[in-house]
MIKEKOL-973469 format. One record per atom (N, C-alpha, C): residue number from 1; residue in one letter; chain; atom name; x, y, z. Coordinates in Angstrom, 2 decimals, decimal comma, always signed. Atoms other than C-alpha are relative to their C-alpha. Example, Ala and Ser with C-alpha at 12.3 -4.5 7.8 and 13.67 -1.06 7.14 Angstrom:
i;aa;ch;at;u;v;w
1;a;A;N;+0,89;-1,19;+0,00 $
1;a;A;CA;+12,30;-4,50;+7,80 $
1;a;A;C;+0,90;+1,20;+0,00 $
2;s;A;N;-0,82;-1,19;-0,06 $
2;s;A;CA;+13,67;-1,06;+7,14 $
2;s;A;C;-0,77;+1,09;+0,73 $
***
This chain:
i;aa;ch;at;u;v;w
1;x;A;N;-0,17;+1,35;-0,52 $
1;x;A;CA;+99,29;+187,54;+73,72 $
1;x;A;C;+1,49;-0,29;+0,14 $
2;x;A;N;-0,93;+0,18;-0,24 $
2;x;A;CA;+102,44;+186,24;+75,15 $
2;x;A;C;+0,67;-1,09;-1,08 $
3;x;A;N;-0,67;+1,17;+0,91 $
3;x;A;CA;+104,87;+184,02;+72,84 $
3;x;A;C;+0,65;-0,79;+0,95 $
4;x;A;N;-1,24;+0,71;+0,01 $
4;x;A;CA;+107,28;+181,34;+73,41 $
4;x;A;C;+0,57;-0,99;-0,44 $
5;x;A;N;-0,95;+0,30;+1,00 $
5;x;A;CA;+110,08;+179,82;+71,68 $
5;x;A;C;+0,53;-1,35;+1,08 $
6;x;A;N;-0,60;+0,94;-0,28 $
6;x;A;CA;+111,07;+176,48;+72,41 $
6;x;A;C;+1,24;-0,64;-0,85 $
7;x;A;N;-1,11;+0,53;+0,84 $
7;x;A;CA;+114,52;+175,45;+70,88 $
7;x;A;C;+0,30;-1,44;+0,45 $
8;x;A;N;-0,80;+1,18;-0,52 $
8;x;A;CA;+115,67;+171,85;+70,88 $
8;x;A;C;+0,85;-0,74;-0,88 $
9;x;A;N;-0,90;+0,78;+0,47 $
9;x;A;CA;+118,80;+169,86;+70,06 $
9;x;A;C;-0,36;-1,61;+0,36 $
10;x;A;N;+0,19;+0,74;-0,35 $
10;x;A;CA;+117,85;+166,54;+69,49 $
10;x;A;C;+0,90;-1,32;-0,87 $
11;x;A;N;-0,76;+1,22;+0,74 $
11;x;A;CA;+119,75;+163,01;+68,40 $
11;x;A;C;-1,12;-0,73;-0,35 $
12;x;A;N;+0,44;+1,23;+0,35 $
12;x;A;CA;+116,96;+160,57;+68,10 $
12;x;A;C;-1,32;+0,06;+0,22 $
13;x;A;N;+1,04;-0,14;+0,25 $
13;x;A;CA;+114,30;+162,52;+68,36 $
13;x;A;C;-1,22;+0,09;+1,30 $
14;x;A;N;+0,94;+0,25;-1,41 $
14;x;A;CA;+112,79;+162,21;+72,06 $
14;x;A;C;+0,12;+1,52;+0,49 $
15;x;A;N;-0,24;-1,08;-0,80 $
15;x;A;CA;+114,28;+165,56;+72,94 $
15;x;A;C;-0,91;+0,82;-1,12 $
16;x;A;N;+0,99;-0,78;+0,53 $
16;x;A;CA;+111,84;+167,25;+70,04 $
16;x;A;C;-1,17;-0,31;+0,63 $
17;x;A;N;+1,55;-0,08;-0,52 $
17;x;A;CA;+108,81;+165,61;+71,26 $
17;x;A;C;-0,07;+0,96;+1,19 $
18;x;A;N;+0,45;-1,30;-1,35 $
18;x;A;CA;+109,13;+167,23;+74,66 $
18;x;A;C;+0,04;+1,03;-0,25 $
19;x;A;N;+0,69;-1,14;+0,23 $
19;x;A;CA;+109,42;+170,37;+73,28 $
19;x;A;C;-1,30;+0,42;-0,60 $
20;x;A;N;+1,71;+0,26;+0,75 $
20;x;A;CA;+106,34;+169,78;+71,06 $
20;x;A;C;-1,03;+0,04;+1,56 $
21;x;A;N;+0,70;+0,24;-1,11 $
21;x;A;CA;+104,53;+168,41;+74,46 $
21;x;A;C;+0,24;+2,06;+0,32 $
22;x;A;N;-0,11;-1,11;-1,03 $
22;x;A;CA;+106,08;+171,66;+76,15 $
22;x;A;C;-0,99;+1,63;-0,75 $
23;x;A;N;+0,46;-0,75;+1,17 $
23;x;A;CA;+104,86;+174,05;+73,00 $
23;x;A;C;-1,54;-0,63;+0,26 $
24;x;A;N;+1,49;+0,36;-0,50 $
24;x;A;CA;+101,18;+172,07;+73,63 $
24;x;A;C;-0,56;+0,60;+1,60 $
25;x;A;N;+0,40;-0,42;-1,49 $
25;x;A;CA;+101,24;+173,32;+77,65 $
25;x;A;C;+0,04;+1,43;+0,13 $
26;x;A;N;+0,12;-1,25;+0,33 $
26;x;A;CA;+101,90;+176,74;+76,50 $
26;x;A;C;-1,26;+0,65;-0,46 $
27;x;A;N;+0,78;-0,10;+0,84 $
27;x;A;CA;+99,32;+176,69;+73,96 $
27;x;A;C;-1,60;-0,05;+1,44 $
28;x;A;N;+0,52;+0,02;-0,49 $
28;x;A;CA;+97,25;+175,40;+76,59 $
28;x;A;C;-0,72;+1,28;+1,13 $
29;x;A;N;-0,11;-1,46;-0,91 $
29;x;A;CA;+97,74;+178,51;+78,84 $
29;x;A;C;-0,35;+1,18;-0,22 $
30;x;A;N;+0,37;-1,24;+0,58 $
30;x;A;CA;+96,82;+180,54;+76,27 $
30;x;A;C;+0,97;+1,03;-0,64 $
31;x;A;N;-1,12;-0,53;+0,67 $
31;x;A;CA;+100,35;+181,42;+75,05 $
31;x;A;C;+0,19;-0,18;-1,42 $
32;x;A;N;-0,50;+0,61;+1,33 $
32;x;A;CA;+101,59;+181,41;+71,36 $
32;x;A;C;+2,01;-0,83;+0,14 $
33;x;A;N;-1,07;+0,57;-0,46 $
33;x;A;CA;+104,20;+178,79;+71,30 $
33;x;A;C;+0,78;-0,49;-1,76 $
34;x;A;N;-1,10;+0,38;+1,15 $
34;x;A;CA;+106,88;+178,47;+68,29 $
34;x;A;C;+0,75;-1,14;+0,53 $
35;x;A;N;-1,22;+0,76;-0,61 $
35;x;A;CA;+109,16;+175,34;+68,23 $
35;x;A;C;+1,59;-0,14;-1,41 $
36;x;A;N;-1,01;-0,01;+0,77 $
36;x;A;CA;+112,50;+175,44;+66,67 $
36;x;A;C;+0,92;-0,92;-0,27 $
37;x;A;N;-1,34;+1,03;-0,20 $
37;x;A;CA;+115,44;+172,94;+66,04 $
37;x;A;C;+0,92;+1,28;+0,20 $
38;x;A;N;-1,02;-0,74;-0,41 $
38;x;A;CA;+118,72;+174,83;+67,51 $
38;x;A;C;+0,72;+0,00;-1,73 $
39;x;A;N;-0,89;+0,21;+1,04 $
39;x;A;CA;+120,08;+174,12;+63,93 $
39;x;A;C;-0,81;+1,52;-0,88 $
40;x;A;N;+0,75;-1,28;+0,28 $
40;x;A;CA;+117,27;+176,89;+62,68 $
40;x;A;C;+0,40;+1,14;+0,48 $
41;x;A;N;+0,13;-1,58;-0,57 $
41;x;A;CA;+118,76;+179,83;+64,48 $
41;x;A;C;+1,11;+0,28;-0,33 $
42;x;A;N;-1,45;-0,16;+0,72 $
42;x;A;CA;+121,38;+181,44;+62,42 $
42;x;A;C;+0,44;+1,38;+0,64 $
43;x;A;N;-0,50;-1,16;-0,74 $
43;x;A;CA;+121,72;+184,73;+64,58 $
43;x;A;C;-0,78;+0,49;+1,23 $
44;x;A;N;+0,53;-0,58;-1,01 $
44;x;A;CA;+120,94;+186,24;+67,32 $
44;x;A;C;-1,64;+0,97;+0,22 $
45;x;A;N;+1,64;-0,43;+0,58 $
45;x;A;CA;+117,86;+188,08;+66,03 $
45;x;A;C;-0,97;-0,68;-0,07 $
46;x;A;N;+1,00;+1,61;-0,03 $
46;x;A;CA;+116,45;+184,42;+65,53 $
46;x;A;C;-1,12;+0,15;+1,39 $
47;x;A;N;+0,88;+0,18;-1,28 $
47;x;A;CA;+115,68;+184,80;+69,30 $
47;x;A;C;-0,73;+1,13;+1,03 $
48;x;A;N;+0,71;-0,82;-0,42 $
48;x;A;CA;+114,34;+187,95;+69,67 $
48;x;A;C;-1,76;+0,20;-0,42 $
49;x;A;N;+1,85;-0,48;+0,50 $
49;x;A;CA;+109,98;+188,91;+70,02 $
49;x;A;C;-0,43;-0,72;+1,43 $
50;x;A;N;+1,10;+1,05;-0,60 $
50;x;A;CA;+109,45;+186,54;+72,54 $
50;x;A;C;-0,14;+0,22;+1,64 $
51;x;A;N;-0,20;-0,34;-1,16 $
51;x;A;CA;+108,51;+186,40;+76,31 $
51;x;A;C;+0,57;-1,23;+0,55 $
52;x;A;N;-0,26;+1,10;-0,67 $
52;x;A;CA;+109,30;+182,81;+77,39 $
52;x;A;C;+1,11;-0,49;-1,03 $
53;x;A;N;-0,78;+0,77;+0,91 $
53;x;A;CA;+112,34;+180,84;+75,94 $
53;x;A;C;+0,59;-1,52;+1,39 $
54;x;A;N;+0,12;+1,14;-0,11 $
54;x;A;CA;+112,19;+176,88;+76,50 $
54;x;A;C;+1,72;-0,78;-0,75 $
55;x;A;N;-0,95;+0,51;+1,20 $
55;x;A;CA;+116,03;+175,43;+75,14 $
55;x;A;C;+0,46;-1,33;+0,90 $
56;x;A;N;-0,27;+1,43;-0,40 $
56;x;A;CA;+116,43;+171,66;+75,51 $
56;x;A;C;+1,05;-0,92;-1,14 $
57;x;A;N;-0,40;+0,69;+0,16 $
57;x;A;CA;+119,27;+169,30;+74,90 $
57;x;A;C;-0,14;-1,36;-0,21 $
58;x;A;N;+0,10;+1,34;-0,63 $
58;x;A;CA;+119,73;+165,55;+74,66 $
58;x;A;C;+1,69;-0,22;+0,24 $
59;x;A;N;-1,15;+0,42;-0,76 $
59;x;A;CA;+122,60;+164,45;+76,66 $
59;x;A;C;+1,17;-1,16;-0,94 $
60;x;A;N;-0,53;+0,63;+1,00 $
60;x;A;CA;+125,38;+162,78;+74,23 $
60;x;A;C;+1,18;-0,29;+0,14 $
61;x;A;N;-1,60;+0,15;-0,96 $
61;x;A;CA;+128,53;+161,20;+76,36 $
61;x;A;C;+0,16;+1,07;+0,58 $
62;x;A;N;-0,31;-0,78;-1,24 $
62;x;A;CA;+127,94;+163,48;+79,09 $
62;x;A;C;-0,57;+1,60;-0,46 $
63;x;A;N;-0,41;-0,98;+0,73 $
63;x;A;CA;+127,68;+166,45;+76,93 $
63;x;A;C;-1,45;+0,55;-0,46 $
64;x;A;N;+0,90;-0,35;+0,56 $
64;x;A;CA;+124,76;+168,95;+75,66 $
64;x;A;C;+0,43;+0,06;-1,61 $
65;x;A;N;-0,10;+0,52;+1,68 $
65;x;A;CA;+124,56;+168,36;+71,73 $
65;x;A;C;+0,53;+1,58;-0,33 $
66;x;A;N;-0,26;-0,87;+0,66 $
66;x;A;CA;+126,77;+171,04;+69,67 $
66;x;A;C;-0,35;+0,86;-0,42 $
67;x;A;N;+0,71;-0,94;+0,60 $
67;x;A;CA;+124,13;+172,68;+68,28 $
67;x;A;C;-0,74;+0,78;+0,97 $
68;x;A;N;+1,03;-0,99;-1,00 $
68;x;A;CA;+122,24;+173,62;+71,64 $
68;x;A;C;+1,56;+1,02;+0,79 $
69;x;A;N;-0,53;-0,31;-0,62 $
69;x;A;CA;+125,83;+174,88;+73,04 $
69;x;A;C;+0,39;+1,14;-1,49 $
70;x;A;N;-0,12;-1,16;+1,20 $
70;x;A;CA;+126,45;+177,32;+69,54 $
70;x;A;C;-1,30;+0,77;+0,26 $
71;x;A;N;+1,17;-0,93;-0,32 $
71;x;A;CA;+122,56;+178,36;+70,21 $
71;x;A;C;+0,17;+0,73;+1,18 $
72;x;A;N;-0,08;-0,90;-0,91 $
72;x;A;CA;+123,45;+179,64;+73,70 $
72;x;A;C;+1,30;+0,80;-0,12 $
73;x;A;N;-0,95;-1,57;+0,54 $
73;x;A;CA;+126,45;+181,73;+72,27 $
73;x;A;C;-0,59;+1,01;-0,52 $
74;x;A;N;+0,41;-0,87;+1,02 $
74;x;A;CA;+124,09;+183,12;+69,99 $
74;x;A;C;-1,28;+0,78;+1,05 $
75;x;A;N;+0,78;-0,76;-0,82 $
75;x;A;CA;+121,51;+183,97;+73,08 $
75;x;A;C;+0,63;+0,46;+1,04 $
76;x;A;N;-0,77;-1,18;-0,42 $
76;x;A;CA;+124,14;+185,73;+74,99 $
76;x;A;C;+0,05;+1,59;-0,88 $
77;x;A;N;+0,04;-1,19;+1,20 $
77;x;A;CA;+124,55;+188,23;+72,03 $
77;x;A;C;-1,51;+0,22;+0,14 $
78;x;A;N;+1,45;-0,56;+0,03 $
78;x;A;CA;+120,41;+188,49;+72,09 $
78;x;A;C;-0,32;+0,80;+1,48 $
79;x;A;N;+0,45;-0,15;-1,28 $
79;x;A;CA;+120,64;+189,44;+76,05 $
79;x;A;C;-1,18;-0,44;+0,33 $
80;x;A;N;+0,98;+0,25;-0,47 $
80;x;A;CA;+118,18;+187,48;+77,24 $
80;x;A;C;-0,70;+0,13;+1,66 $
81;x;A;N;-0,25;-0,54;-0,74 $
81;x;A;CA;+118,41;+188,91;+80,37 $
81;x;A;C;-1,53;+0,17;+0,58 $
82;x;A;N;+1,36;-0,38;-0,71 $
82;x;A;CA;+115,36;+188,68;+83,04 $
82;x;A;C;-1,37;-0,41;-0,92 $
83;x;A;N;+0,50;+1,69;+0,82 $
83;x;A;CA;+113,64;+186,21;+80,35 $
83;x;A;C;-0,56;-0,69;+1,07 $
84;x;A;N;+0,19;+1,01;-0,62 $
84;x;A;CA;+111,80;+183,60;+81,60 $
84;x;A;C;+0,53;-0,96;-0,82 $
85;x;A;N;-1,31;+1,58;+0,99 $
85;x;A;CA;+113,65;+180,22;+80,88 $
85;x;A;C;-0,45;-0,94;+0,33 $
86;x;A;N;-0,25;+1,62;-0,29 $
86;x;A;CA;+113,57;+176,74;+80,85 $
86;x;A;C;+0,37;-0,34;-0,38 $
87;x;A;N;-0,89;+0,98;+0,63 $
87;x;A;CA;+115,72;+174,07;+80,18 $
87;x;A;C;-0,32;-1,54;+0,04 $
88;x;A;N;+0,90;+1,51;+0,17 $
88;x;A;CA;+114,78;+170,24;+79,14 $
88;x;A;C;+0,87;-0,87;-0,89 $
89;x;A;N;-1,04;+0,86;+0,84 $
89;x;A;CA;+116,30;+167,36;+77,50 $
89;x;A;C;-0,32;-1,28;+0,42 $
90;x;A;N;+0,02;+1,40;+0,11 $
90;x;A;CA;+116,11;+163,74;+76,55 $
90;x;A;C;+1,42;-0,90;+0,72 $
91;x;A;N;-1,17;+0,16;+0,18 $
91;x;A;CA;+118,89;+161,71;+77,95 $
91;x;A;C;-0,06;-2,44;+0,33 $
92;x;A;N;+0,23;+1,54;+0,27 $
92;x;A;CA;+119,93;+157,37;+77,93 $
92;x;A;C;+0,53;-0,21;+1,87 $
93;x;A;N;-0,48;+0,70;-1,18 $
93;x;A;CA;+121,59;+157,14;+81,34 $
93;x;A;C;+0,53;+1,26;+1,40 $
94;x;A;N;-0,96;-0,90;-0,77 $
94;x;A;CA;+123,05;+160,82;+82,69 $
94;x;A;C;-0,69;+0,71;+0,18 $
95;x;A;N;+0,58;-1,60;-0,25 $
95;x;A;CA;+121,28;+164,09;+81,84 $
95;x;A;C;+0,49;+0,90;+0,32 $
96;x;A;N;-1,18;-1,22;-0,39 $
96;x;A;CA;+123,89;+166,05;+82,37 $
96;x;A;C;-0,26;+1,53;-1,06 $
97;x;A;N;+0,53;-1,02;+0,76 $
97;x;A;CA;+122,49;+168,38;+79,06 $
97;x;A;C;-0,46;+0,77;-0,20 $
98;x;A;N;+1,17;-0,80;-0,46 $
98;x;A;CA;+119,69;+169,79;+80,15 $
98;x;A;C;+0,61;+0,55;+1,03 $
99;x;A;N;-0,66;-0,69;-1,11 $
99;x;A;CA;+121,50;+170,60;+83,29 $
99;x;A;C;+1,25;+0,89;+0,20 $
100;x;A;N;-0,76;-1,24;+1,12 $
100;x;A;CA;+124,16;+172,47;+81,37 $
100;x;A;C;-0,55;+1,11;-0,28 $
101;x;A;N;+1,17;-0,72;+0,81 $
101;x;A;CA;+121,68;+174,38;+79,61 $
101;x;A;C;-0,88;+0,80;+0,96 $
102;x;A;N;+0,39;-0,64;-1,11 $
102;x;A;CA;+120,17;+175,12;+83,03 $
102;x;A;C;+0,58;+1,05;+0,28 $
103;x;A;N;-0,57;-0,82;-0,65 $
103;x;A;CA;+122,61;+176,56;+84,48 $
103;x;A;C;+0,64;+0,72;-1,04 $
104;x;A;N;-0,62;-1,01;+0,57 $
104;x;A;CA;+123,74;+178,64;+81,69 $
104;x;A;C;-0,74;+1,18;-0,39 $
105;x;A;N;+0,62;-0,69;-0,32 $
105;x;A;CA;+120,77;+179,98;+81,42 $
105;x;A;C;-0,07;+0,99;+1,17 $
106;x;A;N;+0,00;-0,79;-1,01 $
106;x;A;CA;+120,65;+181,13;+84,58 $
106;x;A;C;+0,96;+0,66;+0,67 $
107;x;A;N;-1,48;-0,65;-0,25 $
107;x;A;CA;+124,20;+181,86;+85,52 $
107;x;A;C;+0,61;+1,08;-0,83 $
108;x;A;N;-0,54;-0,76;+1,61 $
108;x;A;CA;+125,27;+183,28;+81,95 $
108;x;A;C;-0,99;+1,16;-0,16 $
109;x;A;N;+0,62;-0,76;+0,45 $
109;x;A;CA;+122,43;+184,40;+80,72 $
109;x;A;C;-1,03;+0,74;+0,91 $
110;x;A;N;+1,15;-0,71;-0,90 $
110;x;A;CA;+120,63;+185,67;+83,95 $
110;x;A;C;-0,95;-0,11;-0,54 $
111;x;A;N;+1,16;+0,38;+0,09 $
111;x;A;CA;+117,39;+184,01;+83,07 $
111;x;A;C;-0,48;+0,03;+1,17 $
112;x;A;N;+0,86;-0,30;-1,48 $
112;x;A;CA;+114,45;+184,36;+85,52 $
112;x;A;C;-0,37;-1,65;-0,39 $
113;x;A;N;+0,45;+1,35;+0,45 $
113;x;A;CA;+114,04;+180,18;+85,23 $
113;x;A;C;-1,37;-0,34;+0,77 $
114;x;A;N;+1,39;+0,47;-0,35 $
114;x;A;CA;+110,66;+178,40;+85,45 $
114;x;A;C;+0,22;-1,38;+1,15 $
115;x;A;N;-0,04;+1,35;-0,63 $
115;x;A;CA;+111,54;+175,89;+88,31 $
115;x;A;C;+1,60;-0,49;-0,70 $
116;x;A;N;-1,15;+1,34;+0,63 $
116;x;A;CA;+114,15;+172,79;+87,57 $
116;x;A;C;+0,06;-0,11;-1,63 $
117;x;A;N;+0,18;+0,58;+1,69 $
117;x;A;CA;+115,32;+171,60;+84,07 $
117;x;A;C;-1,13;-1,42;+0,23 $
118;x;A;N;+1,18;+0,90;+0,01 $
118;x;A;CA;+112,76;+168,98;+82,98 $
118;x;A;C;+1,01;-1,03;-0,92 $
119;x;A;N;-0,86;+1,05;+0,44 $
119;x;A;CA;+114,98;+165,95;+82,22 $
119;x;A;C;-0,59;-1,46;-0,01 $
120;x;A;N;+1,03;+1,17;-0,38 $
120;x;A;CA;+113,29;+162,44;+81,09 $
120;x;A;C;+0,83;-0,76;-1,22 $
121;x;A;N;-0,34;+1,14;+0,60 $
121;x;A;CA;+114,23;+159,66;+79,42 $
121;x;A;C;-0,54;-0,29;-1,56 $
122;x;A;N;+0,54;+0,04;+1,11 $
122;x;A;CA;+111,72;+159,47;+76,89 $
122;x;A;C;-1,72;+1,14;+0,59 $
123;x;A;N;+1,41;-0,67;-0,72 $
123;x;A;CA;+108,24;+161,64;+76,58 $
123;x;A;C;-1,15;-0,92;+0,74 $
124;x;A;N;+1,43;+1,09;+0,25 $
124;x;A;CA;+105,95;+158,46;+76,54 $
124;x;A;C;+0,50;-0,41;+1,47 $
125;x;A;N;+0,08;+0,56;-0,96 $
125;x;A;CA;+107,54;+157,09;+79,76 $
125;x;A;C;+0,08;+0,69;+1,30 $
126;x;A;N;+0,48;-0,48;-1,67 $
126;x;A;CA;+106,92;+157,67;+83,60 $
126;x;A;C;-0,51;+1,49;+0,01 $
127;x;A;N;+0,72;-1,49;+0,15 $
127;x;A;CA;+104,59;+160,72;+82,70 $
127;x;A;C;+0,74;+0,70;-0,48 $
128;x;A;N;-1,20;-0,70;+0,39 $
128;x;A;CA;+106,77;+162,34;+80,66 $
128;x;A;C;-0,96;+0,73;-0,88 $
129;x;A;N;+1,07;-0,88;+0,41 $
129;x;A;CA;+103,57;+163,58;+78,65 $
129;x;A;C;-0,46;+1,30;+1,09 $
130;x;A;N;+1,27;-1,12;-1,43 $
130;x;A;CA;+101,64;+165,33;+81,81 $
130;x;A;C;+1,63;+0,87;+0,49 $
131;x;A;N;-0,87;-1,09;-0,93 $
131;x;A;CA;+105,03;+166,63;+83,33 $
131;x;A;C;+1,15;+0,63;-1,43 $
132;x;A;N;-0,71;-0,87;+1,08 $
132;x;A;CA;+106,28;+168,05;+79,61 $
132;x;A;C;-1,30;+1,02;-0,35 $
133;x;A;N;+0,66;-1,45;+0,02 $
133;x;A;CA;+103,08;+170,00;+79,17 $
133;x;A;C;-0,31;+0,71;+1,34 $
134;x;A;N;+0,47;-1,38;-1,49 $
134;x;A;CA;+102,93;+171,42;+82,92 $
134;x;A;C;+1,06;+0,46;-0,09 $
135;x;A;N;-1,28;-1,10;+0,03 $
135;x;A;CA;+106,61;+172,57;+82,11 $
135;x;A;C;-1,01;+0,82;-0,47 $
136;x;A;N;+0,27;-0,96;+0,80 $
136;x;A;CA;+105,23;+174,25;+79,43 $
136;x;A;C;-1,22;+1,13;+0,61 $
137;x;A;N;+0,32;-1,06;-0,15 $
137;x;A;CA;+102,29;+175,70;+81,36 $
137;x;A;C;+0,32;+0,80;+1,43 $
138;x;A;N;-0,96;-0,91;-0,77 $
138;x;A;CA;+104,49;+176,81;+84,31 $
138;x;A;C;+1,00;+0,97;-0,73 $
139;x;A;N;-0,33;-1,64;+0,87 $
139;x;A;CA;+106,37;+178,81;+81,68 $
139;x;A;C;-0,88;+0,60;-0,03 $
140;x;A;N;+0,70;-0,76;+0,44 $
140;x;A;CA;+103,52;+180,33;+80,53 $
140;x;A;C;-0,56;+0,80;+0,98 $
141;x;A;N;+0,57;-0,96;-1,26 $
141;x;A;CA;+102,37;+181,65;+84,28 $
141;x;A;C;+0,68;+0,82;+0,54 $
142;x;A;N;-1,15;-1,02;-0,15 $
142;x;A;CA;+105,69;+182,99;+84,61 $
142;x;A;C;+0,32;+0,97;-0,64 $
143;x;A;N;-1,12;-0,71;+1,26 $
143;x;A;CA;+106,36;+184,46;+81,34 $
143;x;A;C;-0,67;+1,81;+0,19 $
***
């Protein structure tokens, strides 16, 4: 069965639920879905086993949170290379985090990405449920 690893940096807590949601659309698919806080991954080994990797920010004066920008140092060193990816994140006014995280994925780390980052405000509002678990099971058709 396929895995995947959802990492998220979150301030206040909106940017975990969507990975949770996204970790439920996986599950759904028939994937095994782990979810991590970015603060959990102390090496590069952390992010090896898996086929799909999910890493979401929340946006924090413009900026992806410290801990998701140390986690993608540490998944350079894992080569994640031809991975399927996604990137996601909570944000109050910008979203600029997730879209960081995008493109480093895919630029950096030559990820094979699942679509767009999935960027929302909160999970609970303007479908932020239904379009955090179809991320998750568009990873899973990719992975």
């Amino acid at each position: 069965m396929a895995k995947g690893l959802i990492v998220y940096a979150s301030r206040t807590g909106q940017t975990k639920k969507i990975a949770e949601l996204i970790a439920e659309g996986m599950r759904l698919s028939g994937m095994e879905a782990e979810v991590k806080s970015a603060t959990d991954i102390k090496k590069a080994e952390d992010l090896l086993g898996y086929d799909a990797y999910a890493f979401g920010s929340a946006t924090y004066h413009g900026e992806m949170m410290e801990s998701m920008k140390q986690l993608l140092f540490l998944a350079e060193k894992a080569d994640l290379s031809g991975k399927c990816g996604g990137a996601f994140g909570a944000f109050g006014w910008s979203g600029e985090g997730s879209e960081r995280t995008y493109n480093t994925m895919k630029h950096v780390l030559n990820m094979n990405m699942a679509g767009d980052c999935l960027r929302l405000k909160s999970a609970a509002l303007d479908g932020g449920i239904p379009m955090s678990q179809g991320y998750g099971k568009t990873m899973a058709s990719k992975a």
